[in-house]
C-alpha positions as CSV (number, residue, x, y, z in Angstrom):
1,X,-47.5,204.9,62.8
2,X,-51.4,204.5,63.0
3,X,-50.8,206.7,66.2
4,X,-53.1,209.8,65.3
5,X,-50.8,212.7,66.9
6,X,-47.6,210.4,64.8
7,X,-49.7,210.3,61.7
8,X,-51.1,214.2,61.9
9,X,-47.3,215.1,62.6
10,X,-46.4,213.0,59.1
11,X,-49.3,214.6,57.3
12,X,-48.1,217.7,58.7
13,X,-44.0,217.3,57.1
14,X,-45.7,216.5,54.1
15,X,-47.7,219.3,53.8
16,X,-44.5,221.9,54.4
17,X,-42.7,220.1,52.0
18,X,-41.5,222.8,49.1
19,X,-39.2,220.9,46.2
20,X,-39.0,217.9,44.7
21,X,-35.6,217.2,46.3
22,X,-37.9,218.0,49.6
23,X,-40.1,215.3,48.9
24,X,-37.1,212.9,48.2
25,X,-35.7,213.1,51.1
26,X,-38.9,212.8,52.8
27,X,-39.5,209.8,50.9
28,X,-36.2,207.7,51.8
29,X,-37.0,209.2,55.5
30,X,-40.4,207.5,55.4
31,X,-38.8,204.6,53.7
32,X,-36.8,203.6,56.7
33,X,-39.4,204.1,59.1
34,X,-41.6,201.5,57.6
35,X,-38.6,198.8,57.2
36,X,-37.7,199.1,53.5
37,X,-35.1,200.5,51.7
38,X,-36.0,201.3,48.4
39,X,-38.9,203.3,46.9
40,X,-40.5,204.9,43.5
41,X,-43.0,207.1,42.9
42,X,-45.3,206.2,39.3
43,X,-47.4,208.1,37.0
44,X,-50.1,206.0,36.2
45,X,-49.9,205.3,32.4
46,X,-51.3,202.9,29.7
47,X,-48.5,203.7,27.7
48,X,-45.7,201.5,29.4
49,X,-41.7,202.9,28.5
50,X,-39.1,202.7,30.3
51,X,-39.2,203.4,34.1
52,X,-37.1,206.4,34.0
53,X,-40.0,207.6,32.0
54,X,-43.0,206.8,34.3
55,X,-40.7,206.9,38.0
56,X,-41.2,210.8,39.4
57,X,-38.8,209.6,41.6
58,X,-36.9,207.0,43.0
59,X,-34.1,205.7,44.7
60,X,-33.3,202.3,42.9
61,X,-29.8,201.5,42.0
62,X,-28.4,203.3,38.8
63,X,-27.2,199.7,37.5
64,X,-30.7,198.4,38.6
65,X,-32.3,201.3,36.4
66,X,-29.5,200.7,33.5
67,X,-30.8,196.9,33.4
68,X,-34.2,197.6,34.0
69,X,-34.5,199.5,31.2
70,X,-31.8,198.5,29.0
71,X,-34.0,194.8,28.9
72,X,-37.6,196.9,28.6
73,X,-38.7,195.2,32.4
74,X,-41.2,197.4,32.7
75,X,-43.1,196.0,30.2
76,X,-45.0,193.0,31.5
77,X,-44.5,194.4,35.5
78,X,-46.9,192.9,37.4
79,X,-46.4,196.1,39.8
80,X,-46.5,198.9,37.0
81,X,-49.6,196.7,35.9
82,X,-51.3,197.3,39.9
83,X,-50.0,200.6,39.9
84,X,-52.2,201.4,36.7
85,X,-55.1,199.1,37.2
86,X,-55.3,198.0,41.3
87,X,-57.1,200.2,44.5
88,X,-56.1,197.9,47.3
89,X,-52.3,197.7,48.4
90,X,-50.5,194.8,46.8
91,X,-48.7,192.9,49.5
92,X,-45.7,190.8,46.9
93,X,-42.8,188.7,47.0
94,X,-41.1,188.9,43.8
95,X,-40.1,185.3,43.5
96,X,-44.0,184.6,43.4
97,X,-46.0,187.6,41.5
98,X,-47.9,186.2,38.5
99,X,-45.7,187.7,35.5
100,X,-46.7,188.1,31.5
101,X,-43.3,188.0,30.6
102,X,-41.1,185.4,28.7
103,X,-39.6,182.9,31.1
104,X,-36.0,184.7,30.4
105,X,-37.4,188.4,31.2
106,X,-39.4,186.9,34.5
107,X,-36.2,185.0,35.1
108,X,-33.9,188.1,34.7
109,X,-36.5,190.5,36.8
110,X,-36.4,188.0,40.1
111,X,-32.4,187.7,39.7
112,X,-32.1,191.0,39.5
113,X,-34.5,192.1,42.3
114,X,-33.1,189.9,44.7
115,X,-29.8,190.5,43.6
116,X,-30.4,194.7,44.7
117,X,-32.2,193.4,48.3
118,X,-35.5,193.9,46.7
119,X,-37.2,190.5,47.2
120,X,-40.4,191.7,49.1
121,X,-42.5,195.0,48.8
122,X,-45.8,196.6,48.5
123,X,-47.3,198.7,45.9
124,X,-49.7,201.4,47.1
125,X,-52.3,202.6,44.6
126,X,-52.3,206.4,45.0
127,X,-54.7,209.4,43.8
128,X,-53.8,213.0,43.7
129,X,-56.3,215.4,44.7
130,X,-57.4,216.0,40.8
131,X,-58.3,212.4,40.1
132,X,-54.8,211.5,38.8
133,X,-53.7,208.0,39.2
134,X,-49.9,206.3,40.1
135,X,-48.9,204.4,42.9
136,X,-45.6,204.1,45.7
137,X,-43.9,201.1,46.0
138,X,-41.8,200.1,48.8
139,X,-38.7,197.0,48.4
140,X,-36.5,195.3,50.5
141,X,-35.4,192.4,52.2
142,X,-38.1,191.3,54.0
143,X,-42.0,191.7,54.1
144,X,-44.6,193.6,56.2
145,X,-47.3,192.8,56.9
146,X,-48.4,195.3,59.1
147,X,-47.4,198.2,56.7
148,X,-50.0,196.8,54.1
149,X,-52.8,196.8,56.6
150,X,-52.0,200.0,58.1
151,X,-54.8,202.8,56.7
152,X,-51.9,205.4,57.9
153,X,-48.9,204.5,55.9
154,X,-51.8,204.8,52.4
155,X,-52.9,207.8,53.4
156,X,-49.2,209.1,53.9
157,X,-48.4,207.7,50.4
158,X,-51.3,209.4,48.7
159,X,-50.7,212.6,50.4
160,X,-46.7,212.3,49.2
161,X,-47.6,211.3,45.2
162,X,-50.0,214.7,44.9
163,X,-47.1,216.5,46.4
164,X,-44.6,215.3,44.1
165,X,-47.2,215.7,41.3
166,X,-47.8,218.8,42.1
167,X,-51.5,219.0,41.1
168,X,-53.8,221.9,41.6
169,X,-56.8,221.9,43.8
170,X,-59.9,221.9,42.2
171,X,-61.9,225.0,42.7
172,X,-65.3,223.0,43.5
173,X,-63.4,220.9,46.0
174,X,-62.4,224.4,47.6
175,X,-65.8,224.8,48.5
176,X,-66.4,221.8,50.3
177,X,-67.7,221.3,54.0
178,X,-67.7,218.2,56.0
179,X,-70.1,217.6,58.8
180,X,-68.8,217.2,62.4
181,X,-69.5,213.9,62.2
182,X,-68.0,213.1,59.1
183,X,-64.4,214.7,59.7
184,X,-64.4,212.5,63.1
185,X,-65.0,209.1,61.1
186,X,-62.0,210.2,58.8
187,X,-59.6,211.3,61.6
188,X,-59.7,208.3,63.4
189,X,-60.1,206.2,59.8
190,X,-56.2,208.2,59.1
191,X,-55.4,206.9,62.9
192,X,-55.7,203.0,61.6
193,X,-59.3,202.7,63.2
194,X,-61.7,200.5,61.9
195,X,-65.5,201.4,61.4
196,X,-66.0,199.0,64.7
197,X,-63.8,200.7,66.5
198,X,-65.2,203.7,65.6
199,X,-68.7,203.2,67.0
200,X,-67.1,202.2,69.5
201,X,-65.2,205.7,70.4
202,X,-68.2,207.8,69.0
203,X,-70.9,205.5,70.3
204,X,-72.9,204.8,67.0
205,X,-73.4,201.6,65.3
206,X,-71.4,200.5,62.8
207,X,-73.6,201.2,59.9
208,X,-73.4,204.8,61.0
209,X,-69.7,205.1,60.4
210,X,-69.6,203.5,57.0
211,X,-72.2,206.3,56.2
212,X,-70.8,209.1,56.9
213,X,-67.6,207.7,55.5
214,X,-69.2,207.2,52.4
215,X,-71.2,210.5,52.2
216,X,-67.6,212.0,53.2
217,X,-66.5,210.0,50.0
218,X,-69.2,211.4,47.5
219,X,-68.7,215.0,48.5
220,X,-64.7,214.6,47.6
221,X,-65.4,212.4,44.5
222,X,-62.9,209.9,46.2
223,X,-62.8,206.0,45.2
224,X,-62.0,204.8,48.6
225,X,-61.5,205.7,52.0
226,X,-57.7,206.5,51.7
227,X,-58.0,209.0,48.9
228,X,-61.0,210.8,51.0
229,X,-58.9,210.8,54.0
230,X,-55.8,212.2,51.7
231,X,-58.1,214.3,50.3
232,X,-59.2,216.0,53.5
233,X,-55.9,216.2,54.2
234,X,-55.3,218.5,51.7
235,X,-57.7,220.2,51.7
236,X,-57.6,221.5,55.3
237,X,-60.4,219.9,56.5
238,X,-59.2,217.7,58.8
239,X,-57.3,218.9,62.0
């Protein structure tokens, strides 16, 4: 996946993607390729219902949902709580997150996570190309490291929750042109590249990289290097 031509090709299904039921189907597709089985997509909201309320989508269990919400897990969810409040990917086991939840409720979540073959996941914070926050989690049996660390699979995620958002480009962000320069550093940032390895294929220093990656940044009014990559994306500006 942090293949460049495998992630543009992604990028690429993402971007043809028409329906909601189109971005489903993507979703469980992508899913699999990262070695879960179970995903949901979340508005990011301080006003904490039920899941079914604040899940675009999902493919959890219908008993899991009836539970879930029939017992009001969401509120206290150390994920819905990330997905709301974190930037960085939240690597978890769900026998060990840090919960504000009565013993019973904390007790009930784990039992019935593990029970559905959810014991480990991560939680992606995600932007859409307006500003508006959520996040994609990813469940299953067994954890992954590698799909936490990998710049790709963020960047895919983000690019997924502003399609199933279905926000509008801003009309200033229309307008905006990134040096030569500057679209390298985020195509090869989308390929999993670090900023050394970076000076390394452009031959410039380090310190180079992180600037142009940051003025790239400022001229898309991103927080962080995925959301300016996903916001290239987007925008076209990135081949």
């Amino acid at each position: 996946m942090s293949a460049a031509l495998k992630f543009q090709d992604e990028a690429e299904k993402i971007g043809s993607l028409e329906s909601t039921y189109d971005v489903f189907k993507y979703m469980k597709t992508l899913t699999d390729m990262i070695g879960f089985t179970k995903f949901t997509v979340l508005h990011g909201t301080d006003d904490i219902g039920q899941l079914s309320q604040i899940a675009a989508i999902n493919n959890w269990d219908p008993e899991l949902l009836q539970v879930y919400d029939g017992e009001k897990l969401a509120i206290g969810s150390p994920i819905i709580r990330h997905a709301n409040t974190g930037l960085q990917p939240l690597n978890f086991e769900i026998e060990a997150l840090p919960q504000d939840r009565a013993d019973e409720k904390r007790c009930l979540s784990v039992t019935l996570f593990k029970d559905f073959g959810m014991d480990h996941g991560i939680c992606i914070p995600t932007f859409s190309s307006t500003g508006a926050r959520g996040a994609i989690s990813f469940s299953g049996n067994e954890a992954s490291d590698a799909v936490v660390n990998d710049p790709a699979i963020q960047c895919l995620a983000s690019l997924a929750f502003d399609k199933i958002i279905g926000s509008k480009t801003d009309p200033k962000m229309a307008a905006i042109e990134l040096s030569v320069r500057e679209r390298e550093c985020l195509t090869w940032t989308a390929a999993g590249k670090t900023s050394s390895e970076i000076s390394d294929i452009l031959d410039i220093s380090d310190h180079t990289v992180n600037h142009y990656l940051t003025m790239a940044g400022r001229k898309l009014d991103a927080v962080n290097r995925v959301q300016t990559v996903a916001k290239a994306i987007r925008l076209g500006l990135l081949s």
